[in-house]
N, CA and C of each residue as an Amber inpcrd file, in Angstrom:
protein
   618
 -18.9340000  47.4060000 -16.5120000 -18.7380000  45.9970000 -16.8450000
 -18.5990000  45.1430000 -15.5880000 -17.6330000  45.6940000 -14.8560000
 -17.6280000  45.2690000 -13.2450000 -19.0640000  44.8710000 -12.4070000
 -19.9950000  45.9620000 -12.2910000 -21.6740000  45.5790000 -12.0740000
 -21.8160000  44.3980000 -12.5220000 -21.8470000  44.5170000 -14.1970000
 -22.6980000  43.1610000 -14.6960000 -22.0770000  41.8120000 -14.4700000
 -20.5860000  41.9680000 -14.1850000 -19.8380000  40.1710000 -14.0540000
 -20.3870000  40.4590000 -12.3720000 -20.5620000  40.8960000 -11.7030000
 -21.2870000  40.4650000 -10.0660000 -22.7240000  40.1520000 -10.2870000
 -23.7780000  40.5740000 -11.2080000 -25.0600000  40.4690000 -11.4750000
 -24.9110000  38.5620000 -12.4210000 -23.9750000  38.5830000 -13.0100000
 -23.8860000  37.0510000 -13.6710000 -23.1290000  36.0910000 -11.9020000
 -22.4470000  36.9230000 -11.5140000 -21.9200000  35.6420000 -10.6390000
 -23.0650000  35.5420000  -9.6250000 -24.0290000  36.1870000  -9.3870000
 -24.9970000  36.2530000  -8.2080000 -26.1260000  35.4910000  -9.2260000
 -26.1270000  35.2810000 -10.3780000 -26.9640000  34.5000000 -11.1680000
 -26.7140000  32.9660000 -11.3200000 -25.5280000  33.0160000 -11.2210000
 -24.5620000  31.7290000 -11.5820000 -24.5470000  31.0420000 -10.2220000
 -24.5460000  31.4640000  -8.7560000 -24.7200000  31.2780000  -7.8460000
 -26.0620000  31.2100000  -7.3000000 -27.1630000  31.4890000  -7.8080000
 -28.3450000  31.1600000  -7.7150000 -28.9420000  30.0110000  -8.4900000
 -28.5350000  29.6820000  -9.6210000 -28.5810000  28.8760000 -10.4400000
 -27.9490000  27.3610000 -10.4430000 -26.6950000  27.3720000  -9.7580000
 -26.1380000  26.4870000  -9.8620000 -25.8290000  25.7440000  -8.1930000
 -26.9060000  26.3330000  -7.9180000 -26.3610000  25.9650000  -5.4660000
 -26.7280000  24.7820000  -5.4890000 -27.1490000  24.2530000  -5.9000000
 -27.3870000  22.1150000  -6.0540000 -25.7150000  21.7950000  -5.9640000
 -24.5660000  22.8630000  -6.7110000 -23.5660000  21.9750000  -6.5820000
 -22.4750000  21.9120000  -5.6370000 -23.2390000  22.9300000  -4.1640000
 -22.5490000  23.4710000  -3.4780000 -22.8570000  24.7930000  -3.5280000
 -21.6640000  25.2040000  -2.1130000 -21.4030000  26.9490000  -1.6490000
 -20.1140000  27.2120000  -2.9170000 -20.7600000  27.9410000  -4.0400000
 -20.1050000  28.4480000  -4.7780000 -19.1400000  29.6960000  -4.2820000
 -17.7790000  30.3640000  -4.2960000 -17.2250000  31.0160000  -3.6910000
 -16.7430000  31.8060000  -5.5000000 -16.1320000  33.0910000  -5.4550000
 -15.5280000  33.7750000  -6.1790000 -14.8480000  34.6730000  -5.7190000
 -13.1950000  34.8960000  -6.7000000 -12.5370000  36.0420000  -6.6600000
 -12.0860000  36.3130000  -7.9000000 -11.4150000  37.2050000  -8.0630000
 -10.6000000  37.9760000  -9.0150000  -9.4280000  36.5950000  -9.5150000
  -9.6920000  36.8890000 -10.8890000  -9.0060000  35.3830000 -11.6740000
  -8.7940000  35.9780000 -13.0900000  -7.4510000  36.2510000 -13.8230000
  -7.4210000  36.8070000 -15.1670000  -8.2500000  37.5260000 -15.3120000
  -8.1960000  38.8510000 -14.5800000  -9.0130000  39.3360000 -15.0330000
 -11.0100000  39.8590000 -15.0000000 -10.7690000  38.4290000 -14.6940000
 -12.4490000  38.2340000 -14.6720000 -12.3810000  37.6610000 -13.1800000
 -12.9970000  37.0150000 -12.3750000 -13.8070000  36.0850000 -11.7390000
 -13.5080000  34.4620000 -11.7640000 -13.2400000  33.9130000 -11.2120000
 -13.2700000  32.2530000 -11.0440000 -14.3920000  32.1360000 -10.1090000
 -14.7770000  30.9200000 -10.3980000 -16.0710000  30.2200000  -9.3870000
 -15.5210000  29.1550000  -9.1580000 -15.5100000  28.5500000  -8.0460000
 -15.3460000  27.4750000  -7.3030000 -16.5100000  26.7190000  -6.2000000
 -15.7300000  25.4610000  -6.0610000 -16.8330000  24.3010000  -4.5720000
 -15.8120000  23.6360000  -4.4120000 -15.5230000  24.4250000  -2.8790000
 -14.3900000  23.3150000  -1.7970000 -13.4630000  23.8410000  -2.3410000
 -13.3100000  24.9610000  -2.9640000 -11.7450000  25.4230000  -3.7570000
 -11.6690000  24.7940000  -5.0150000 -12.4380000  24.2920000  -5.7860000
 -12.2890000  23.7660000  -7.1030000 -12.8780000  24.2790000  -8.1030000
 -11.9800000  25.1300000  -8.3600000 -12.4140000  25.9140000  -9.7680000
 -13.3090000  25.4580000 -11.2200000 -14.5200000  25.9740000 -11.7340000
 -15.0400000  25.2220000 -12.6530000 -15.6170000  25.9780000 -13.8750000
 -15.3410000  26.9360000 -13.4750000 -16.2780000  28.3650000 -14.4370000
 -15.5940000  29.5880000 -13.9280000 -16.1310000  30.4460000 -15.0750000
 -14.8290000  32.0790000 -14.8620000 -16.4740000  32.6810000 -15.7410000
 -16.3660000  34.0510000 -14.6770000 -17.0620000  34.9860000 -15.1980000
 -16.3260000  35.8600000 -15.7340000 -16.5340000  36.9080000 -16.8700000
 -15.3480000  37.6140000 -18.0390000 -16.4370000  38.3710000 -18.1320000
 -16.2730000  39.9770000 -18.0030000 -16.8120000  40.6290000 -18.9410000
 -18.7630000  40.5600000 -19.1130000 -19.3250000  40.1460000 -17.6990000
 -20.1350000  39.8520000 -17.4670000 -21.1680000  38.4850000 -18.0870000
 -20.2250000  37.8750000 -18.1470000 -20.4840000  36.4710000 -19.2650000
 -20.2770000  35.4490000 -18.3960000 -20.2810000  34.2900000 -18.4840000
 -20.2250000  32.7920000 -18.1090000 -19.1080000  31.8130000 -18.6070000
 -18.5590000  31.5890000 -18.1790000 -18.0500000  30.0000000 -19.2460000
 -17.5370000  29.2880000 -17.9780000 -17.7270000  28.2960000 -18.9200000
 -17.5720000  26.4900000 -18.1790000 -16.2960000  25.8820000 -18.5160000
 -15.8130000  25.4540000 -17.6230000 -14.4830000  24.6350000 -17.5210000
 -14.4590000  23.6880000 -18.7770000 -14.1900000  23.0190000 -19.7200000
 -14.0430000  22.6950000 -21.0360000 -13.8790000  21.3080000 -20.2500000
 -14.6260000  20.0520000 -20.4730000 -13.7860000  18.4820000 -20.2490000
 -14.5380000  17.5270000 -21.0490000 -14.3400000  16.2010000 -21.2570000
 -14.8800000  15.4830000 -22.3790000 -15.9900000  15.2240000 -22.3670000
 -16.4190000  15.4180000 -21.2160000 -17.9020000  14.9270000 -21.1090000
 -18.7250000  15.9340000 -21.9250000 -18.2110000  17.3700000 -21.7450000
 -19.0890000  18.4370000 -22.5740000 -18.6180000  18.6670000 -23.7540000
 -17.3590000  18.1840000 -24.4490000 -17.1430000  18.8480000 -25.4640000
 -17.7570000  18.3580000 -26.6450000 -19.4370000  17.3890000 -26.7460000
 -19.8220000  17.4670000 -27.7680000 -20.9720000  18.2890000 -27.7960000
 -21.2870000  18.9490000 -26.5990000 -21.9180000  20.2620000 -26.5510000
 -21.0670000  21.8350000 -27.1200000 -20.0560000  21.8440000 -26.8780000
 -19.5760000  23.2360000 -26.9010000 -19.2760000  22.7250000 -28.5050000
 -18.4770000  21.5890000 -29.0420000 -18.6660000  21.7110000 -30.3300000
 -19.7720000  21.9730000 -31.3230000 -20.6650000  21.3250000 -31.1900000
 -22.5550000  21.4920000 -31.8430000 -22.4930000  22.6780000 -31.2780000
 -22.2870000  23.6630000 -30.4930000 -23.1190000  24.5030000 -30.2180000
 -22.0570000  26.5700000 -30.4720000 -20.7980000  25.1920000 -31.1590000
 -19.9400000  26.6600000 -31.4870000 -19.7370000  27.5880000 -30.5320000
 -19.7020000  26.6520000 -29.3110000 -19.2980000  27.7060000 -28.1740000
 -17.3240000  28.4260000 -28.2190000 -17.5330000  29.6060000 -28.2780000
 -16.0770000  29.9570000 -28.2160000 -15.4210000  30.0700000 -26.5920000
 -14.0750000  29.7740000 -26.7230000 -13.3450000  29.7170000 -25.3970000
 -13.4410000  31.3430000 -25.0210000 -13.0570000  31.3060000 -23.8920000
 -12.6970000  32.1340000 -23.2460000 -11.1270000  32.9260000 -23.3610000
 -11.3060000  33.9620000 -23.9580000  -9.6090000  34.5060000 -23.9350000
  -9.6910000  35.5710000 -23.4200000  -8.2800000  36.2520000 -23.0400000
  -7.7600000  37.3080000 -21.9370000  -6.5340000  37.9450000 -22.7280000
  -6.5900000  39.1220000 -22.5040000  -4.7770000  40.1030000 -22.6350000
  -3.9350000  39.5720000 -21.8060000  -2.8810000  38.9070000 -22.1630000
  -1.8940000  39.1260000 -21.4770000  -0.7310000  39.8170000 -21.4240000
   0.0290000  40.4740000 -21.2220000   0.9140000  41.4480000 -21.6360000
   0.7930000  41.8780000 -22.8320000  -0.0220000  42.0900000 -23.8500000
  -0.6250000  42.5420000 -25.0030000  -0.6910000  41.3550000 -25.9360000
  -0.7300000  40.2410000 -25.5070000  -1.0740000  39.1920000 -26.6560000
  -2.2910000  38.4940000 -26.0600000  -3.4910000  38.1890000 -26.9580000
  -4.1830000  37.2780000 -26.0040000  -3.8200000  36.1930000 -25.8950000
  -4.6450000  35.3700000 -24.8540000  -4.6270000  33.9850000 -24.8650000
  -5.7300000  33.3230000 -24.2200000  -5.7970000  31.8790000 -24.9610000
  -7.2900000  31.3920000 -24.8520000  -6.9710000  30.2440000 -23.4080000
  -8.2410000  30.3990000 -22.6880000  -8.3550000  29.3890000 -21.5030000
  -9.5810000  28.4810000 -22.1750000  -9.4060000  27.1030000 -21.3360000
  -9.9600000  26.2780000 -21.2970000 -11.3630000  25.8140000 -20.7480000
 -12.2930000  27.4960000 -21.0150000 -13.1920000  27.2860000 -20.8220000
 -14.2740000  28.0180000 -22.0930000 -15.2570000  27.2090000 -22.3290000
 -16.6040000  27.4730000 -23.2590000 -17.7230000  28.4060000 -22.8740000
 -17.9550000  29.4920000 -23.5280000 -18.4920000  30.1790000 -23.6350000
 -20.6050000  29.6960000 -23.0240000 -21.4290000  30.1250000 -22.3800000
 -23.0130000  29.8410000 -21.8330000 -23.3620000  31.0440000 -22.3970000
 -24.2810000  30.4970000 -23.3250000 -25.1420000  31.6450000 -23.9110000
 -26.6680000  31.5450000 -23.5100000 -27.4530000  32.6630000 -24.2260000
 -28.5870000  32.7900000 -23.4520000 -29.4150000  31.7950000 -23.3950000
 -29.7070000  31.2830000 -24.7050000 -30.0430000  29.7390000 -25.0240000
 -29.7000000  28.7890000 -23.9530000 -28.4560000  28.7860000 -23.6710000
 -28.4660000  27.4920000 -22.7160000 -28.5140000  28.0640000 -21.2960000
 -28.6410000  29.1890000 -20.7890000 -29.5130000  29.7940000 -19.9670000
 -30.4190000  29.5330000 -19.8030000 -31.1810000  29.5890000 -21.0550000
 -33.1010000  29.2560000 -20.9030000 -33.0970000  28.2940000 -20.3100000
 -32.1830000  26.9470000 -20.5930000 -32.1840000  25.5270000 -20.5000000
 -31.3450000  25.1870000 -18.9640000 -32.0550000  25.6050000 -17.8070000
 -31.7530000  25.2620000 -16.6630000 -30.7960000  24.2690000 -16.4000000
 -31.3670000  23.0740000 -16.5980000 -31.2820000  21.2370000 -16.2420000
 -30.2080000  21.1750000 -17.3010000 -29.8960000  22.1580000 -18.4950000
 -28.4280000  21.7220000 -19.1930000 -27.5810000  22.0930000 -18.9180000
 -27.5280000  23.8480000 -18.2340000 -26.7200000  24.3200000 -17.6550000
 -26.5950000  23.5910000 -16.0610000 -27.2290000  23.2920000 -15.7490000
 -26.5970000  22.8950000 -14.4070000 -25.7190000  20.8040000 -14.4980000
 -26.2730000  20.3170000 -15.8380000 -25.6390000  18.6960000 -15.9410000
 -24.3790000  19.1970000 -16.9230000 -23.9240000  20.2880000 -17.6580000
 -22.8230000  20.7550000 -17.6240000 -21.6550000  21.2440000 -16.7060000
 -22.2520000  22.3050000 -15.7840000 -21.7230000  22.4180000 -14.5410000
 -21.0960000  21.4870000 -13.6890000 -21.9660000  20.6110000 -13.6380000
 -21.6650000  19.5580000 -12.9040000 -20.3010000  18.6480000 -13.3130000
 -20.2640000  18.6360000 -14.6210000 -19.3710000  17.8090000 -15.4240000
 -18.0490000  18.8530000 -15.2260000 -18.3830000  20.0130000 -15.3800000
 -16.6530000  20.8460000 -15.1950000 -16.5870000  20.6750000 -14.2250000
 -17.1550000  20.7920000 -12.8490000 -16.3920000  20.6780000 -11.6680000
 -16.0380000  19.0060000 -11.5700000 -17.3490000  18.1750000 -11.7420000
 -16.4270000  16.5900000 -11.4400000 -14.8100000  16.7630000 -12.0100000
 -14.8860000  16.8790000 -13.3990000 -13.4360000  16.7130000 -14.3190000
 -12.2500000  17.8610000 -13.8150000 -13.0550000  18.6830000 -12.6800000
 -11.6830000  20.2930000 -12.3850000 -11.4800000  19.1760000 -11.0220000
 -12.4040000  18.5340000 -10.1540000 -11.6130000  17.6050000  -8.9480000
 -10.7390000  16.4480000  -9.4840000 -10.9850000  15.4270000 -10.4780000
 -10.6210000  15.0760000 -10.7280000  -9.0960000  15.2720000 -11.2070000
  -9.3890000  16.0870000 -11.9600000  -7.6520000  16.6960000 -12.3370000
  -6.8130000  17.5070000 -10.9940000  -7.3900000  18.0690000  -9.8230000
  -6.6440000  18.6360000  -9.0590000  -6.5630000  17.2160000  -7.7950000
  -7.3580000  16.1870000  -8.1870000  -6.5790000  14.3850000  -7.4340000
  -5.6760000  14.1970000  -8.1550000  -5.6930000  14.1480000  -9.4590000
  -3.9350000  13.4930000 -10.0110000  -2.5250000  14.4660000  -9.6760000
  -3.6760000  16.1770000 -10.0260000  -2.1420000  16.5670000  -9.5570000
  -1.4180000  16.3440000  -8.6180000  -2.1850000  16.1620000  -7.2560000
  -1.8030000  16.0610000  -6.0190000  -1.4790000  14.8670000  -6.8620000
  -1.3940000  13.5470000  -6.7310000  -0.7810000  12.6020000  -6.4900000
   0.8700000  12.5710000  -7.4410000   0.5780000  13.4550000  -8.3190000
   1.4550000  13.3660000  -9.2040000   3.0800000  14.5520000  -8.2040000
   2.2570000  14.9730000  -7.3130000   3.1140000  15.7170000  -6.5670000
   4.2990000  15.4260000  -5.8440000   5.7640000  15.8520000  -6.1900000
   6.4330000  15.5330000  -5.5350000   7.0110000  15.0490000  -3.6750000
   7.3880000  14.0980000  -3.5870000   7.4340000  14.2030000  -1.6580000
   7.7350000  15.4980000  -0.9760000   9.1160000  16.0810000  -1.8590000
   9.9850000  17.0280000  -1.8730000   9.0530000  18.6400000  -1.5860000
   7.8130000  18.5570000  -2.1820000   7.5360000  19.4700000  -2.5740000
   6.5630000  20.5470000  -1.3790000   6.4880000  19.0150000  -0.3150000
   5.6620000  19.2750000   0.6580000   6.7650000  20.0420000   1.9790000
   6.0670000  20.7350000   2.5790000   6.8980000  21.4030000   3.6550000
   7.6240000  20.5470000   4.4890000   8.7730000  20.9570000   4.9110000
   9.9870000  20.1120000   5.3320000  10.8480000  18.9790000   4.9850000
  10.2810000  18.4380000   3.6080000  10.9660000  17.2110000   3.0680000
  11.6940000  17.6560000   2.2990000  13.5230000  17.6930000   2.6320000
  14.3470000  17.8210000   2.0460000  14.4810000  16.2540000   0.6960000
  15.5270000  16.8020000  -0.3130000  16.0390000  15.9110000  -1.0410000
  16.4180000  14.2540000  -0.4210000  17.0500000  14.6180000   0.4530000
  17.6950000  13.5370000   1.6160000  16.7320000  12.7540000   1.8620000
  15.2130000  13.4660000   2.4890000  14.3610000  12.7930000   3.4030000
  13.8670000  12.0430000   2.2520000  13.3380000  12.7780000   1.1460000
  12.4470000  11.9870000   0.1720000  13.0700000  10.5800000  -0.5830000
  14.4190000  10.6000000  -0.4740000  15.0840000   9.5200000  -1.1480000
  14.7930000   8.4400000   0.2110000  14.8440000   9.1460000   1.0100000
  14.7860000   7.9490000   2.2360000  13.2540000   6.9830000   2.2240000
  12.6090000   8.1580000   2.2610000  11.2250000   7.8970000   2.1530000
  10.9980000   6.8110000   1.2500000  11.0690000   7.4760000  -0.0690000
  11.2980000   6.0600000  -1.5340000  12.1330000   4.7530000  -0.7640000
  13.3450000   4.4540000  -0.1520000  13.5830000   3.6940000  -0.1500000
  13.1160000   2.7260000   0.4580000  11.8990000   3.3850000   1.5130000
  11.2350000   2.3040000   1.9170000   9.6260000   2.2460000   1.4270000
   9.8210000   2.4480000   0.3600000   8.0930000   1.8840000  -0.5950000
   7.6440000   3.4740000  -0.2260000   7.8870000   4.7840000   0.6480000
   6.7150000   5.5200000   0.0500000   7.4390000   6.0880000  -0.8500000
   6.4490000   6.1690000  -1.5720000   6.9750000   6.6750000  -3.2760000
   6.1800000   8.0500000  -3.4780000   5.0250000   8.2370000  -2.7370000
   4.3640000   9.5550000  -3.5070000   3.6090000  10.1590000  -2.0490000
   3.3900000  11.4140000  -2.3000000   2.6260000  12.3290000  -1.3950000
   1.3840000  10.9110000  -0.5490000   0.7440000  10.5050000  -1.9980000
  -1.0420000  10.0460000  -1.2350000  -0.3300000   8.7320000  -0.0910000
   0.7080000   8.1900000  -0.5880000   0.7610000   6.7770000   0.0450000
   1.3850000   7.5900000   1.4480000   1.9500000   8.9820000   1.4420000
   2.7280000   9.2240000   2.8170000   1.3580000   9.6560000   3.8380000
   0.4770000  10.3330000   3.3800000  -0.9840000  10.8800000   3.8320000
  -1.5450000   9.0450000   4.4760000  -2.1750000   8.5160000   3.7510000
  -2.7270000   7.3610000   3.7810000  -1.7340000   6.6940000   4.7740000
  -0.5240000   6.5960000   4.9760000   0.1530000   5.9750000   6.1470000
   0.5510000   6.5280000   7.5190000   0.4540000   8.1850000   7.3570000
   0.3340000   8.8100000   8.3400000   2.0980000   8.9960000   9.1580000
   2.0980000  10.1220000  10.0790000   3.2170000   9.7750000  10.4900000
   4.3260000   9.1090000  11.1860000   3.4890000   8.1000000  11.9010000
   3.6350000   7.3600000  12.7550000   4.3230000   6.4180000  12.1310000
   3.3670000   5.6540000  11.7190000   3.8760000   4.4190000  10.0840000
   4.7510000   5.0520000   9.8900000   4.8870000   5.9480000   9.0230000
   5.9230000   6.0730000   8.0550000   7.3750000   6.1930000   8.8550000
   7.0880000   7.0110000  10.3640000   8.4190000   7.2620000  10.4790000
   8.9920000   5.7970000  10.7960000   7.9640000   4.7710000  11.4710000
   8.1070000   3.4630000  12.1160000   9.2560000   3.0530000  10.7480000
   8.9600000   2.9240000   9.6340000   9.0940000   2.1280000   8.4020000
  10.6740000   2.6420000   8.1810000  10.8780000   4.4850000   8.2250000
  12.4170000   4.6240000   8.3400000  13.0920000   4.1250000   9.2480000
  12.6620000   4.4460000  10.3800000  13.7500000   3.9550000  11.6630000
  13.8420000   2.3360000  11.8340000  12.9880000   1.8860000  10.8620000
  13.8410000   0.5810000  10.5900000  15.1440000   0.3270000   9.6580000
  15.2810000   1.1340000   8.6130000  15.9570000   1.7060000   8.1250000
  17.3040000   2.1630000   8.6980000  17.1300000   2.9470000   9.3080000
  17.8970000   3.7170000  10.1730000  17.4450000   3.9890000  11.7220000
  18.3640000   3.8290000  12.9460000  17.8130000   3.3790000  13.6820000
  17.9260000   4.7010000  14.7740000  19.2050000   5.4840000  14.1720000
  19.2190000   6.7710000  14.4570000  18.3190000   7.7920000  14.6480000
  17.3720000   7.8260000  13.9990000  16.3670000   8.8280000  13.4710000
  15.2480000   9.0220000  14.8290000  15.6440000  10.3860000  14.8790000
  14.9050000  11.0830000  16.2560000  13.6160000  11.8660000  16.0390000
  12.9920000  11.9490000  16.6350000  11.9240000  13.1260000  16.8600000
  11.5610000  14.1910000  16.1250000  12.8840000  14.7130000  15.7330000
  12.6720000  15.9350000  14.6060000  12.0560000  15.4560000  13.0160000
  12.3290000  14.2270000  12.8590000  12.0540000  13.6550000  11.5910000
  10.5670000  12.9850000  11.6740000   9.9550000  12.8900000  12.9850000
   8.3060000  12.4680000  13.2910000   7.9040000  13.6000000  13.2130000
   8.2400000  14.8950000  13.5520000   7.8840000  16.4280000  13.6850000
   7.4130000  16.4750000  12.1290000   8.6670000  16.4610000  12.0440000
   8.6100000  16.7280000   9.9890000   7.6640000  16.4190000   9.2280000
   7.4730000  15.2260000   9.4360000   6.6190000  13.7730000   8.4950000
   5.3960000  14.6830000   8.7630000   4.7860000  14.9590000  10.2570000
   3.5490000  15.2460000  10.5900000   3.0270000  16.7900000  10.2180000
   4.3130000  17.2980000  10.4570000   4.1300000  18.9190000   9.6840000
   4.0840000  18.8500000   7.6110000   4.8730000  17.8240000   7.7880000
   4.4160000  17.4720000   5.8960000   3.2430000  16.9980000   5.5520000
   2.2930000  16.3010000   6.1330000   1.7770000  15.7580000   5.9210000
   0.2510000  16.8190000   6.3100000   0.3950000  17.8750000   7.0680000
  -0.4200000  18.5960000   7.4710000  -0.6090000  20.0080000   7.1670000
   0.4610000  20.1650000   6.2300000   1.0360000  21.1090000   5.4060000
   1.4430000  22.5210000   6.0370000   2.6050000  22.2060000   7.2920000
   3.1320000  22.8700000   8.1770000   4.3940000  22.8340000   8.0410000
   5.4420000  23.7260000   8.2990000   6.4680000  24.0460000   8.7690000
   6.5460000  23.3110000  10.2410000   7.4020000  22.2980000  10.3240000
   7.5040000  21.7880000  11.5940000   7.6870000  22.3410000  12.8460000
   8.0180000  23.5040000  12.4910000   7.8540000  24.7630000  14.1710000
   6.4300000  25.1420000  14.2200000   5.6860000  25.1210000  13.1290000
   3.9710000  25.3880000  13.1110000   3.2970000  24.5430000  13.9160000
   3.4900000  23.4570000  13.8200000   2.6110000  22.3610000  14.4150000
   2.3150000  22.7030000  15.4100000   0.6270000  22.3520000  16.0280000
   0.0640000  22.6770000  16.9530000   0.7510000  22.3860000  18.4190000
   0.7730000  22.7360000  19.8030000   2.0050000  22.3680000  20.8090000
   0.3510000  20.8250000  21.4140000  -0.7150000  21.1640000  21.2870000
  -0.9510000  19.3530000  21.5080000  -0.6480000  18.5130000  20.3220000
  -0.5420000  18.3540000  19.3780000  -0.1900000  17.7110000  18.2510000
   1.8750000  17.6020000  18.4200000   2.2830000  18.7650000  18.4910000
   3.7150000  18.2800000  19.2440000   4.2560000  17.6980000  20.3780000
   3.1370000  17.6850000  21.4310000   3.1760000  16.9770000  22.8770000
   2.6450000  15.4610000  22.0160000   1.9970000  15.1400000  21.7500000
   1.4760000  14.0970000  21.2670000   2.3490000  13.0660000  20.4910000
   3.0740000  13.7720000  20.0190000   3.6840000  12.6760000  18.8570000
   5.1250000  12.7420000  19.9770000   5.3860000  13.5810000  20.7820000
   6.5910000  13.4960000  21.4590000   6.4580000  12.2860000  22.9950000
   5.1550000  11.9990000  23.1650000   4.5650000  11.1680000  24.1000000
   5.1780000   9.9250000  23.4660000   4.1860000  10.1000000  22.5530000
   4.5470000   8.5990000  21.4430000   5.4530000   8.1360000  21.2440000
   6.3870000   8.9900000  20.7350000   8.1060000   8.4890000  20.3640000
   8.5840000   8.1600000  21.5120000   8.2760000   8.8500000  22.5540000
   9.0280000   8.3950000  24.0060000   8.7550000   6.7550000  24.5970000
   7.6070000   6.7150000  24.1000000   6.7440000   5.1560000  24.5220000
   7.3380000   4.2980000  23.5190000   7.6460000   4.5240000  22.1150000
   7.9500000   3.5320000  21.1750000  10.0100000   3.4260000  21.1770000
  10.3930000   4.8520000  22.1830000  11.6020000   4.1180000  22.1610000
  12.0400000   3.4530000  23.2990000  11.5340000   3.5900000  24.2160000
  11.2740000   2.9400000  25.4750000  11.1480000   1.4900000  25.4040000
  10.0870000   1.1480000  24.4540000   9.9240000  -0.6230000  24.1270000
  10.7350000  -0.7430000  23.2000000  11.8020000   0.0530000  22.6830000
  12.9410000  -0.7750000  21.9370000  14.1930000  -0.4540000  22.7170000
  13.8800000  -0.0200000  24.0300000  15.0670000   0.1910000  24.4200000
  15.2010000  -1.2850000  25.6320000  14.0710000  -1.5630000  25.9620000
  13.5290000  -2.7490000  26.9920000  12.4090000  -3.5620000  25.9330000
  12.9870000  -4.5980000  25.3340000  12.1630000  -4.8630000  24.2140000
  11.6100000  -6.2150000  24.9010000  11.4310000  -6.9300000  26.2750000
  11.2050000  -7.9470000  27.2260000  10.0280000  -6.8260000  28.0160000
């Protein structure tokens, strides 16, 4: 069975390279397929299925496609993806404007999650930092990315006037998805240049 889900993913990957470098590993069981890390289809059992989203579901309905289910500790359970049969095999140009539609709707949903993502959740932002953060307008992961660390730390230490170096470390290791001892040593020379120059003109502000 193992053979034939590598003979479908080397099919599925021949078939579908318009939408990208398709990548696969071991996923429930079966196989996930991905582009850029975005999961959109699961090979099972030497079979196919497509990520389930609105754009297709008046195909998989008309066409009585069944989901995809798995054992899990001895009960199954069904995933959120529709069954490609040979029929829509034959049909190239449908299988691939389906395809297309699970991965748009699998990026799409892995942008909200991220945004929906806590500050907290990112490396080095304690409880403390993130309330701080909120109190000065950043409210979510995208607006701390999009302002970078510089801004942002600028925006606390108005705030608070205390706030040293370790907390620009932080911001930039959060934001880069590092442990603030990770950060690269030019990327830590760099931002330690900086802070030195920006407290310098508030220390001699003439």
């Amino acid at each position: 069975m193992e053979d034939l889900s590598y003979q479908r993913i080397y099919q599925s990957c021949e078939c579908l390279t318009s939408l990208g470098e398709i990548r696969h590993r071991a996923h429930f069981g079966g196989y996930s397929l991905s582009v850029d890390d975005t999961v959109f289809a699961m090979v099972a059992e030497g079979e196919l299925y497509l990520r389930a989203c609105e754009q297709s579901a008046q195909y998989a309905i008309t066409h009585h496609a069944p989901l995809l289910v798995f054992n899990k500790r001895g009960r199954e359970v069904s995933l959120n993806y529709y069954f490609v049969d040979q029929a829509l095999w034959n049909d190239r140009p449908m299988l691939l404007e389906l395809s297309a539609y699970s991965l748009d709707a699998a990026r799409r949903e892995k942008v909200q999650r991220s945004a929906r993502k806590r500050l907290r959740d990112l490396p080095n932002l304690t409880f403390q930092l993130e309330m701080q953060l909120r109190d000065v307008g950043i409210m979510d992961v995208q607006t701390l990315r999009l302002l970078g660390a510089k801004a942002s730390w600028l925006r606390l230490r108005k705030a608070n006037c205390h706030l040293g170096v370790k907390i620009l470390l932080a911001l930039e290791g959060a934001i880069t998805g590092l442990h603030e001892a990770a950060l690269p040593a030019q990327t830590r020379q760099e931002l330690m240049e900086w802070f030195t120059i920006v407290m310098k003109k508030t220390a001699n502000p003439h």
